[in-house]
Backbone as CSV, one residue per row, in Angstrom:
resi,resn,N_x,N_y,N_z,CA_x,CA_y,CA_z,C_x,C_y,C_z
1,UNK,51.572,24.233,26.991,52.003,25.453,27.672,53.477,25.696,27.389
2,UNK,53.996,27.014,27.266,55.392,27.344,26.797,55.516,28.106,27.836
3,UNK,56.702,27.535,28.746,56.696,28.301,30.326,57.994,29.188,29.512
4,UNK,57.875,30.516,30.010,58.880,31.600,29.961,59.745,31.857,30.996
5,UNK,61.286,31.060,30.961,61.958,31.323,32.279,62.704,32.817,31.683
6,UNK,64.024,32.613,32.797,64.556,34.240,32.265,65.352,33.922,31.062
7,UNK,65.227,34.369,30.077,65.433,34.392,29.062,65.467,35.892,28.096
8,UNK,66.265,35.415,27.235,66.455,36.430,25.416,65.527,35.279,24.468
9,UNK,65.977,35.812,23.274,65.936,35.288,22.102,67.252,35.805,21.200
10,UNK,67.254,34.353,20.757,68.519,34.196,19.669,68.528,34.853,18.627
11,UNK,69.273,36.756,18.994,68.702,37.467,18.142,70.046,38.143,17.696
12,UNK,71.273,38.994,17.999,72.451,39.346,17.858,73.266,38.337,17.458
13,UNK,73.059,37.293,17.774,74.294,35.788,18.267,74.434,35.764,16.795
14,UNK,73.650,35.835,15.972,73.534,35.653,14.448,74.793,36.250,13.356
15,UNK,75.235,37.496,14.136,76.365,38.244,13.930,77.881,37.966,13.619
16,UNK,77.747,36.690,14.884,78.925,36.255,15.374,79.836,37.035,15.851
17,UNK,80.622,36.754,16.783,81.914,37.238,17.747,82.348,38.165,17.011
18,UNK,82.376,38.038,15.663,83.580,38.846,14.972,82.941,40.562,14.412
19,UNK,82.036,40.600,14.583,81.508,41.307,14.921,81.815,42.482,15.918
20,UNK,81.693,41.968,16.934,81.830,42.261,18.442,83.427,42.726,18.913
21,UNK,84.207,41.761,17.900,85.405,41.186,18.634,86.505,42.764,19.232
22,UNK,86.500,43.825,18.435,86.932,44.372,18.634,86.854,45.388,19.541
23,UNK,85.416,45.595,19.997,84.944,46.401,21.088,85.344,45.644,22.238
24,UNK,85.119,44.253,22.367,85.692,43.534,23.589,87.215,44.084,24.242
25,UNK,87.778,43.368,22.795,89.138,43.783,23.150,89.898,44.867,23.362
26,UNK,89.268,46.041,22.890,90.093,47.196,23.394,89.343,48.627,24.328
27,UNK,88.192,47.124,25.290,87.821,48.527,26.423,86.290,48.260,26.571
28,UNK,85.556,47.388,25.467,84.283,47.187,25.768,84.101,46.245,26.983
29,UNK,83.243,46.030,27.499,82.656,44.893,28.734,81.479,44.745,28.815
30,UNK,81.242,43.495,29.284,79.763,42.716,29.419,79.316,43.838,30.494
31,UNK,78.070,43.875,30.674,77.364,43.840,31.604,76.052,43.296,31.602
32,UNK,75.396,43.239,32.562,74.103,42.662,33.079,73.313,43.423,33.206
33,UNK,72.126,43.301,32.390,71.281,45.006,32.411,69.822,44.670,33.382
34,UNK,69.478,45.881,34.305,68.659,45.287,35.182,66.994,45.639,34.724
35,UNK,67.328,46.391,32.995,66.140,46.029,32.462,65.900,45.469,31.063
36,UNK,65.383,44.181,31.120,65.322,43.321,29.393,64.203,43.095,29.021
37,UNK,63.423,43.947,28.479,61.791,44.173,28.000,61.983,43.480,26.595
38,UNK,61.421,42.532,26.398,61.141,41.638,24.958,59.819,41.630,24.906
39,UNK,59.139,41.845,23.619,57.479,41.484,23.126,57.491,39.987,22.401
40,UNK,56.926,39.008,22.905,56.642,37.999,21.972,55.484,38.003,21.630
41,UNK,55.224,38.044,19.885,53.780,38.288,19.294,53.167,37.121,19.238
42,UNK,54.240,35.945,18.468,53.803,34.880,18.147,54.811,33.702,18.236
43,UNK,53.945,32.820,18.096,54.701,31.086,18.536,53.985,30.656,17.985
44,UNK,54.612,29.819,16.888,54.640,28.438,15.877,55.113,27.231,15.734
45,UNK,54.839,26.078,15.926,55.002,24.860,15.127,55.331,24.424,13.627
46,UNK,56.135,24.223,12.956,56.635,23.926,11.569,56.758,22.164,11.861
47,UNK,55.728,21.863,10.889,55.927,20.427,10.892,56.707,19.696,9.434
48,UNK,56.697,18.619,9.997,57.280,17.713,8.922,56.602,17.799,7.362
49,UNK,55.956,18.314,7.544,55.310,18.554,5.907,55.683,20.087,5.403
50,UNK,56.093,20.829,6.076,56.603,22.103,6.095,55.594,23.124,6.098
51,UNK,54.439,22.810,6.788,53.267,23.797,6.839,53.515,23.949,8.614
52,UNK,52.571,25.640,8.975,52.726,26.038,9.975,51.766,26.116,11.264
53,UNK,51.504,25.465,12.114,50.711,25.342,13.320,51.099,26.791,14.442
54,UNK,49.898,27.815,14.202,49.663,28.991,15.668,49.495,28.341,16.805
55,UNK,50.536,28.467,17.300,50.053,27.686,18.435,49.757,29.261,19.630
56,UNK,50.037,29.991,19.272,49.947,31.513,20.562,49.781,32.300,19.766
57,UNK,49.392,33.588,19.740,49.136,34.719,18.833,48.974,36.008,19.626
58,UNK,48.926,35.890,20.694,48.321,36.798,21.907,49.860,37.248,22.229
59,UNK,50.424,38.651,21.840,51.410,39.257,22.376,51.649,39.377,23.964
60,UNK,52.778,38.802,24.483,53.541,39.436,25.681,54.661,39.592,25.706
61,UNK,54.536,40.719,26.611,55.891,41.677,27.201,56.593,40.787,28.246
62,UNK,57.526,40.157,28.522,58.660,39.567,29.180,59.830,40.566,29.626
63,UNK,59.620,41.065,31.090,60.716,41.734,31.697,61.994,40.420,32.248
64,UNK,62.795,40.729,31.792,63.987,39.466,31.711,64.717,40.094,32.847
65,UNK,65.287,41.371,33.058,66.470,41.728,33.773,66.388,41.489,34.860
66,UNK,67.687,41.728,35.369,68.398,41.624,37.295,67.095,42.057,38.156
67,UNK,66.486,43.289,37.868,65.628,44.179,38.732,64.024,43.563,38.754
68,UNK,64.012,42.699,37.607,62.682,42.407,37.411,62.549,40.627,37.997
69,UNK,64.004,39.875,37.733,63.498,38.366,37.422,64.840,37.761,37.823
70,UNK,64.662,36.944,39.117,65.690,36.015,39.941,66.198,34.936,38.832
71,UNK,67.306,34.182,38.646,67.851,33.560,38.178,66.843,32.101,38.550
72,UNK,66.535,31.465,37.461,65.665,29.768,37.708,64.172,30.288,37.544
73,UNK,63.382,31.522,37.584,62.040,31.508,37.944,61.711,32.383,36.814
74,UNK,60.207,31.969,36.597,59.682,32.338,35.549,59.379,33.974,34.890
75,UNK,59.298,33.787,33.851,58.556,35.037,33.073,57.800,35.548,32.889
76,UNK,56.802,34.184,33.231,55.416,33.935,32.470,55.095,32.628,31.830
77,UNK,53.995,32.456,31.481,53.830,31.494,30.229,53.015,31.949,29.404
78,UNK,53.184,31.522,28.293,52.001,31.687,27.082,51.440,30.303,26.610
79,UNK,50.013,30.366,25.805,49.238,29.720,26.076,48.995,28.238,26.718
80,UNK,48.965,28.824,27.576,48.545,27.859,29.262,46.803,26.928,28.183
81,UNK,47.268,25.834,28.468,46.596,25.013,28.106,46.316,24.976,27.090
82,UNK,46.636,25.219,26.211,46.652,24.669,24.381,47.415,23.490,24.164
83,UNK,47.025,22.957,23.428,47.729,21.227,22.729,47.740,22.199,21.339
84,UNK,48.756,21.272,20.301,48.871,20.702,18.686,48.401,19.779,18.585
85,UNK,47.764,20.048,16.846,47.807,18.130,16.907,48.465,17.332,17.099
86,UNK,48.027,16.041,16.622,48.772,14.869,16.281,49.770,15.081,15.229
87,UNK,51.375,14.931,15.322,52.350,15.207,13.929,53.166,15.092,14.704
88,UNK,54.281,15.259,13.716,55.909,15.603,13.635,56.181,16.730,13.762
89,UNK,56.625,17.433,14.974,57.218,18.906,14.222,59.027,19.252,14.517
90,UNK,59.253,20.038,13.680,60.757,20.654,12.686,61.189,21.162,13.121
91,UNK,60.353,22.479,13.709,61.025,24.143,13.838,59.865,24.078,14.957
92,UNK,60.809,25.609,15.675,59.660,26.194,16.830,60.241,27.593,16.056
93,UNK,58.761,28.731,15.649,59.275,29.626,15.307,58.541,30.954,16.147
94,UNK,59.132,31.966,16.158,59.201,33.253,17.557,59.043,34.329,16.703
95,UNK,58.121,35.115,16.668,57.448,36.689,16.217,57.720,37.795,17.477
96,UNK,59.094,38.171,17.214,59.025,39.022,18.602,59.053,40.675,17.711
97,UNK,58.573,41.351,18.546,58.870,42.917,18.486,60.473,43.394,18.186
98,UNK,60.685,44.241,17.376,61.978,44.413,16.989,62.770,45.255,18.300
99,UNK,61.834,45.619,18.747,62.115,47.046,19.557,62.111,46.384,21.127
100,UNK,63.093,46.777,21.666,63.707,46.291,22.950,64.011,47.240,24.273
101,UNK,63.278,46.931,25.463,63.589,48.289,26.779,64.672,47.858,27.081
102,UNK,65.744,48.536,27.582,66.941,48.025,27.959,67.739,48.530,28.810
103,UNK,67.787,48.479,30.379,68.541,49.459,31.351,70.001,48.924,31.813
104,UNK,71.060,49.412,31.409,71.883,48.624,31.347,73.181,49.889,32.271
105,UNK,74.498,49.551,32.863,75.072,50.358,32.897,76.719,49.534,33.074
106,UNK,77.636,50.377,32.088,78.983,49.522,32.528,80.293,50.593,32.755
107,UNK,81.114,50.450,33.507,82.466,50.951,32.848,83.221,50.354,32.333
108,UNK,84.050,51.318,30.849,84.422,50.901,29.866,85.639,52.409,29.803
109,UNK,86.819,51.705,29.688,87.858,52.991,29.541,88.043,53.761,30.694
110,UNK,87.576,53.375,32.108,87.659,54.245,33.240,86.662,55.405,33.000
111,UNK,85.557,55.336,31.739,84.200,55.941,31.811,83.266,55.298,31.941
112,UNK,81.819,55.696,32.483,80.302,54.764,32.809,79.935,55.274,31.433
113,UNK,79.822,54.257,31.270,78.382,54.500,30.189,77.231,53.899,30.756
114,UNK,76.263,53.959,29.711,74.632,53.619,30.447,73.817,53.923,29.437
115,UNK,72.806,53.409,29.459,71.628,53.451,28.864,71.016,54.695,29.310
116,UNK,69.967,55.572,28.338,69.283,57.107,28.485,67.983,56.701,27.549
117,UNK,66.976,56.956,28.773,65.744,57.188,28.137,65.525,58.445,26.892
118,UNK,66.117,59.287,27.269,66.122,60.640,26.473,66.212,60.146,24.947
119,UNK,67.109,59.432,24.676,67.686,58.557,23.269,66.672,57.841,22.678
120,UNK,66.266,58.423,21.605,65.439,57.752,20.691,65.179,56.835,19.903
121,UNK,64.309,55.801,19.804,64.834,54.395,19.469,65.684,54.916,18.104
122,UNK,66.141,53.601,17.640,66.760,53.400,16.505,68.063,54.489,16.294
123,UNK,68.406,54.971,17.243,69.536,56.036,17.407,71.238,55.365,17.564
124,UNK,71.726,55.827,16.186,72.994,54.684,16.443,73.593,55.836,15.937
125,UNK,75.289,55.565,16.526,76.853,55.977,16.145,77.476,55.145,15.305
126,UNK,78.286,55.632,14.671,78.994,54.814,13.698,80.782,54.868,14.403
127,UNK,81.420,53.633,14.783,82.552,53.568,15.273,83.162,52.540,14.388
128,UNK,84.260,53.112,14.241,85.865,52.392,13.550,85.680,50.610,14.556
129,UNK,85.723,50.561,15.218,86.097,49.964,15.818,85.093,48.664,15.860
130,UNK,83.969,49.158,15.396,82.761,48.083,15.287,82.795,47.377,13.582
131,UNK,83.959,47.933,12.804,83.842,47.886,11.284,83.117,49.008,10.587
132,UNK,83.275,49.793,11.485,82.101,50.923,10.961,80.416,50.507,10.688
133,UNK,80.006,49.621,11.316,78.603,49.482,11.882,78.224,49.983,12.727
134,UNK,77.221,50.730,12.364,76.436,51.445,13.362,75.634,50.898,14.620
135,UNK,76.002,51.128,15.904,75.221,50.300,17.223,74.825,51.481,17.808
136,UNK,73.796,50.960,18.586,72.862,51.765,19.691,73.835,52.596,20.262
137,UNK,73.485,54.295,20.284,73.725,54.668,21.305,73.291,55.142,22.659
138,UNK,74.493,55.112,23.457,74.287,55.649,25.533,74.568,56.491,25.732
139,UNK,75.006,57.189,26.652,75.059,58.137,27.217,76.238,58.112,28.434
140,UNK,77.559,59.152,28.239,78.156,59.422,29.457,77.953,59.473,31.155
141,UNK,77.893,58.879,31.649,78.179,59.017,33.079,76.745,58.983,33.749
142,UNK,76.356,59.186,35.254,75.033,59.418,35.168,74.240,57.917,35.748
143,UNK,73.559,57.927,36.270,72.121,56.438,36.393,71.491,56.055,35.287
144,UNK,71.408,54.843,34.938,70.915,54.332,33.799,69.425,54.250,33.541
145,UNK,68.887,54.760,32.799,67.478,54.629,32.748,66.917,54.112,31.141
146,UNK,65.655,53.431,31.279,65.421,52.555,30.623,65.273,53.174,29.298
147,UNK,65.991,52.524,27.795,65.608,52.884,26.531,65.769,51.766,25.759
148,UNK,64.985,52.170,24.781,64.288,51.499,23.516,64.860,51.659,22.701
149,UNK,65.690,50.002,21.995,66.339,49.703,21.339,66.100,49.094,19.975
150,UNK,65.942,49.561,18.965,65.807,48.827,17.821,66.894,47.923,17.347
151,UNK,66.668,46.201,17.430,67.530,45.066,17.737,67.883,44.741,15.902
152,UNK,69.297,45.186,15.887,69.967,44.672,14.394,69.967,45.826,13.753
153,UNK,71.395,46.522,13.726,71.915,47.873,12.926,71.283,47.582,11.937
154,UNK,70.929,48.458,11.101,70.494,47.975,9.397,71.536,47.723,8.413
155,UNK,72.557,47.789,8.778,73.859,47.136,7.748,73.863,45.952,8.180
156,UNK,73.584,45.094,8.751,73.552,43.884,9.384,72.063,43.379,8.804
157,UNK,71.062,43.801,8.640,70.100,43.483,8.112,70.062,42.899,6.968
158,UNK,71.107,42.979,6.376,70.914,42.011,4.575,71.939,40.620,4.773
159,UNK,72.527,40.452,5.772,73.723,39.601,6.074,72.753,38.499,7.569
160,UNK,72.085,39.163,8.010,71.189,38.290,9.224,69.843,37.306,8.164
161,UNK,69.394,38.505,7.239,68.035,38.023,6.930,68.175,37.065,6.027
162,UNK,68.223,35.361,6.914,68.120,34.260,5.876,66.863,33.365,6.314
163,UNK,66.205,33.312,5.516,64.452,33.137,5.260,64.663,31.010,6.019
164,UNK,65.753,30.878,6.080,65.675,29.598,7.058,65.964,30.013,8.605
165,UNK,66.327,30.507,8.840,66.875,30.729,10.249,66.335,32.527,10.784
166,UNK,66.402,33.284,10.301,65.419,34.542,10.378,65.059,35.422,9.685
167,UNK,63.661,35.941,9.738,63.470,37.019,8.762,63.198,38.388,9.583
168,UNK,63.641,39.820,9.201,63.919,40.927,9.782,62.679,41.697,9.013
169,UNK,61.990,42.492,9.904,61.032,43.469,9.152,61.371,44.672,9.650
170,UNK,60.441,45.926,9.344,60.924,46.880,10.107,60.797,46.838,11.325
171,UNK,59.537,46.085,11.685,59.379,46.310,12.835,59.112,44.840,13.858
172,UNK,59.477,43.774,12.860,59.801,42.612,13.353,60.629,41.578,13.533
173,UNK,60.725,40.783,14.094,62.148,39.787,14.053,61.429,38.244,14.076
174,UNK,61.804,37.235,12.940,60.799,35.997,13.247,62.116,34.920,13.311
175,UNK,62.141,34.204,14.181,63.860,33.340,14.356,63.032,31.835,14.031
176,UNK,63.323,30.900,13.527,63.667,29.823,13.709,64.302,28.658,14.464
177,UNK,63.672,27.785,15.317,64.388,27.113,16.070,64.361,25.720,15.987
178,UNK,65.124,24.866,14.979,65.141,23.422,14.420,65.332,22.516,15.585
179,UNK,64.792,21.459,15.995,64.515,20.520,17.025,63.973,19.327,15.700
180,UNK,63.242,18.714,17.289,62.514,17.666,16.670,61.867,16.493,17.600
181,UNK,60.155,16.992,17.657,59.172,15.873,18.359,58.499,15.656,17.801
182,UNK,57.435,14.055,18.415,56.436,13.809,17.341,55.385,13.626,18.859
183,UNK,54.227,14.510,18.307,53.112,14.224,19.667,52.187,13.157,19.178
184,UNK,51.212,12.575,19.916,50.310,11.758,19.144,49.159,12.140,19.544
185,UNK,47.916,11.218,19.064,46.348,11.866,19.103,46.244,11.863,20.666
186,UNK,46.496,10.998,21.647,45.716,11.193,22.719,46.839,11.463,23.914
187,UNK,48.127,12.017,24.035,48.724,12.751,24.690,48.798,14.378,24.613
188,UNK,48.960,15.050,25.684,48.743,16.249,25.329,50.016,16.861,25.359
189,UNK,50.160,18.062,24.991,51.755,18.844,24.427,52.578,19.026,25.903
190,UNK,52.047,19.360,26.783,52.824,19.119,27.931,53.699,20.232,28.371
191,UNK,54.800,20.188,29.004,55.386,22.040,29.266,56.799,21.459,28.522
192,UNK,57.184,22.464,27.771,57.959,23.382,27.515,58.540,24.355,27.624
193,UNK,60.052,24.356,28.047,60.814,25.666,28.694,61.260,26.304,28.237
194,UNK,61.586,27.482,27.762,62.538,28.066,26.745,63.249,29.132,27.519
195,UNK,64.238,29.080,27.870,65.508,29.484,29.341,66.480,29.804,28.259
196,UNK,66.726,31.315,28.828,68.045,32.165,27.864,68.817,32.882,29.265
197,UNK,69.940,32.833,29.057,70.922,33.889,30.531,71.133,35.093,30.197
198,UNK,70.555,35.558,30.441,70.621,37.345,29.962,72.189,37.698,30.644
199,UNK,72.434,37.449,31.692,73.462,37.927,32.273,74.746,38.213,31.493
200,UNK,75.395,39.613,31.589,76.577,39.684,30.858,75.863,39.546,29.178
201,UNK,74.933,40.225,28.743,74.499,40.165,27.514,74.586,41.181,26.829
202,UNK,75.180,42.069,27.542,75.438,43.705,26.990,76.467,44.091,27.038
203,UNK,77.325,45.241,25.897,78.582,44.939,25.796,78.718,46.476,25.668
204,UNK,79.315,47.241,26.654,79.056,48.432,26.704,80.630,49.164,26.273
205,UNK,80.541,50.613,25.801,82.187,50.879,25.022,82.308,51.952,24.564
206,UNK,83.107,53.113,25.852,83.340,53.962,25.790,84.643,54.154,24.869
207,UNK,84.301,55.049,24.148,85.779,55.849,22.648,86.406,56.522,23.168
208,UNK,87.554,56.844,22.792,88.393,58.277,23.231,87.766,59.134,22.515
209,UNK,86.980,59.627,21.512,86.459,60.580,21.323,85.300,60.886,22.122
210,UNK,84.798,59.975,23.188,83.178,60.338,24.036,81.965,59.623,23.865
211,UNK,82.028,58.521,22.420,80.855,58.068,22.425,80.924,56.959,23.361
212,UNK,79.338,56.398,23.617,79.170,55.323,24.044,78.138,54.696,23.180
213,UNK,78.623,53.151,23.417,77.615,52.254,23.141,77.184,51.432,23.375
214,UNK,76.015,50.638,23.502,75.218,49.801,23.995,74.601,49.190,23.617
215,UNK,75.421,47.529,23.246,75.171,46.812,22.624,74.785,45.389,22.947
216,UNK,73.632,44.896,22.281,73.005,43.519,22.835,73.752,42.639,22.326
217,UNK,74.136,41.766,23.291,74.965,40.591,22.990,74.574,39.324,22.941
218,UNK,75.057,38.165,22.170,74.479,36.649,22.226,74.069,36.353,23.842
219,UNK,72.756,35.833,24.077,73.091,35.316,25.370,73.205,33.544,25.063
220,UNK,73.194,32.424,26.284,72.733,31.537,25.950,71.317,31.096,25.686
221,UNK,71.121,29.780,25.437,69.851,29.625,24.951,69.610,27.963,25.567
222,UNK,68.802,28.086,25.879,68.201,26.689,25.866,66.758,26.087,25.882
223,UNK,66.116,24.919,25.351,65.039,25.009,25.230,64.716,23.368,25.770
224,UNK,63.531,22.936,26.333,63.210,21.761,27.020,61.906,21.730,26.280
225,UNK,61.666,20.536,25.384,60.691,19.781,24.891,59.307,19.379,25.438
226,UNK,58.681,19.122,25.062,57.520,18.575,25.947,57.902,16.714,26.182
227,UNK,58.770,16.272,25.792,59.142,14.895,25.865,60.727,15.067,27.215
228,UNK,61.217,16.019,27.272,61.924,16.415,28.325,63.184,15.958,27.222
229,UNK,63.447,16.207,25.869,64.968,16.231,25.477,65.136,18.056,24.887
230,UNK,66.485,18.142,25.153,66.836,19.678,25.315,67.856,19.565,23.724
231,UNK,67.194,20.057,23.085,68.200,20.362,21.628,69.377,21.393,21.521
232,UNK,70.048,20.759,21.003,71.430,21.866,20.742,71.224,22.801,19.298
233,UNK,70.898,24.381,19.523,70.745,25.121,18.128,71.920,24.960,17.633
234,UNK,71.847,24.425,16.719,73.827,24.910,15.794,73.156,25.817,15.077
235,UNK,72.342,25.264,13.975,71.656,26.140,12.604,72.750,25.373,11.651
236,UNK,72.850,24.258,12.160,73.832,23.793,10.695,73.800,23.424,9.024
237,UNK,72.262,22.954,9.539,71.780,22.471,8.318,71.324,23.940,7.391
238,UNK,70.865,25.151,8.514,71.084,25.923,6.880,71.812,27.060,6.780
239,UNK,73.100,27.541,7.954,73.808,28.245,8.213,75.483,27.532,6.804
240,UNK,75.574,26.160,6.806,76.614,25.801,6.590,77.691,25.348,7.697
241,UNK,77.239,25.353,9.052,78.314,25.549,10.342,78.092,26.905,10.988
242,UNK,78.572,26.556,12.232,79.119,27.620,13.151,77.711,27.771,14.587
243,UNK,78.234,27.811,15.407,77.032,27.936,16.887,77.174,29.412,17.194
244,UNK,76.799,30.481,16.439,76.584,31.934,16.178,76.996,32.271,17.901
245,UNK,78.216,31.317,18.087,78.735,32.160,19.683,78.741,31.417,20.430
246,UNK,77.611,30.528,20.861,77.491,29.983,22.107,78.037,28.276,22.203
């Protein structure tokens, strides 16, 4: 069983700070969005021989935010009572939906911005200030209501998509997560936690010219084994270095 606490997936963090760095610093701010709609399609096993074990295939929707899901308590789980075999496994790997609900609202510059249903996915501004990468846009002033976010500008798409650590489709995102257990024939897989802090994961950033934007940020990550040891993601072995933030 793979219990779903409140949690993301390690999906922006990939970017790194520097990225980000400049919206922070001159007016952007975290906020905590009180809606975080993620689809997980699929969950895999990568074993020591480098072949791949389904362990779930059955898509769910995971409401993560403030409005939906108390801090410590669950999401959900996916497949409730399935074992792997007997092996070694490498990687835990995640088939989520590219496309993200997201109700978020901050002030930034002594203006609100916010999230607008009206806004059509995949709808981005291009700001100086981001490097001229294009991020999601919000909407001026107003109550925040829930919209659909397509996760990873597409200029960022040839610089994210590394076939060890993630691959980007149009309409999918598959991450990689390097660990390492070995189950045997007559124990069973046992629970597994996979706990992300959404909180402060959105980085909202009003311009002097009027735009806003609304942008998903690294959250943390953590994941609990079925043997109860909790791995640290670096991605070192095929990043070269660096903990993409966290």
């Amino acid at each position: 069983m793979v219990k779903l606490n409140k949690l993301f997936i390690l999906i922006i963090a990939a970017t790194s700070t520097s990225v980000f760095a400049g919206a922070i610093g001159t007016g952007g701010v975290l906020a905590t969005p009180t809606v975080y709609d993620i689809t997980i399609k699929k969950i895999e096993f990568k074993t020591s021989t480098g072949t791949f074990v389904t362990f779930s295939d059955t898509a769910g929707t995971m409401s993560l935010g403030s409005d939906a899901l108390a801090a410590n308590t669950s999401a959900g789980t996916l497949a409730a009572g399935k074992n792997l075999p007997a092996g070694t496994y490498t990687h835990l790997r995640t088939t989520l939906s590219r496309d993200f609900d997201i109700a978020v609202t901050g002030t930034s510059n002594s203006q609100i911005c916010r999230t607008d249903s009206s806004i059509a996915t995949g709808t981005y501004i291009d700001n100086a200030y981001t490097g001229n990468v294009e991020m999601p846009k919000g909407t001026k002033g107003g109550t925040a209501t829930t919209q659909t976010m397509t996760v990873i500008p597409s200029e960022l798409e040839t610089s994210m998509n590394n076939t060890d650590v993630m691959n980007i489709s149009a309409t999918e995102l598959q991450i990689l997560f390097p660990f390492s257990f070995t189950k045997t024939a007559k124990e069973g897989l046992g629970k597994m936690n996979i706990e992300f802090d959404v909180g402060s994961s959105i980085n909202v950033y009003y311009t002097a010219g009027g735009d806003c934007t609304i942008m998903v940020m690294p959250p943390q990550i953590f994941l609990t084994l079925p043997d109860g040891s909790t791995p640290d993601f670096k991605f070192s072995a095929e990043t070269g270095g660096g903990d993409y933030g966290y």
